[in-house]
C-alpha angles and dihedrals in degrees: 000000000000115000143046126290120204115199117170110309094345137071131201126223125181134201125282108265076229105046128093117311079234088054116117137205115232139210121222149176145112088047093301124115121192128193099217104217106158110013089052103098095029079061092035092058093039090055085044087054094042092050092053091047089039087053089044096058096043089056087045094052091037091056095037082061089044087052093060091232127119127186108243105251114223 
């Protein structure tokens, strides 16, 4: 993951792909700046996650469109 995540108050910024191999992302929002050393690649992992199932439901909403079809609303 290469680039920024914003998620409420708080953004997430991981490392460079060229920095340091001891180089860590941080979250940060609200003044405060945190080094993320042991939750990095547990987040990392979870974003990663979000943004598939994120990507699933957008080609299942796009082809239900496509279908013609469309769930009643109650």
């Amino acid at each position: 993951m290469a680039r920024s995540v914003t998620v409420g108050r708080y953004t997430y910024t991981p490392a460079a792909a060229y920095s340091s191999p001891d180089a860590r992302g941080t979250l940060h929002g609200e003044g405060a700046r945190v080094e993320l050393w042991a939750t990095e690649s547990l987040l990392g992992e979870f974003l990663k996650l979000l943004d598939a199932a994120q990507e699933e439901l957008s080609r299942r909403w796009n082809d239900q469109g496509r279908s013609g079809y469309h769930s009643a609303r109650r």
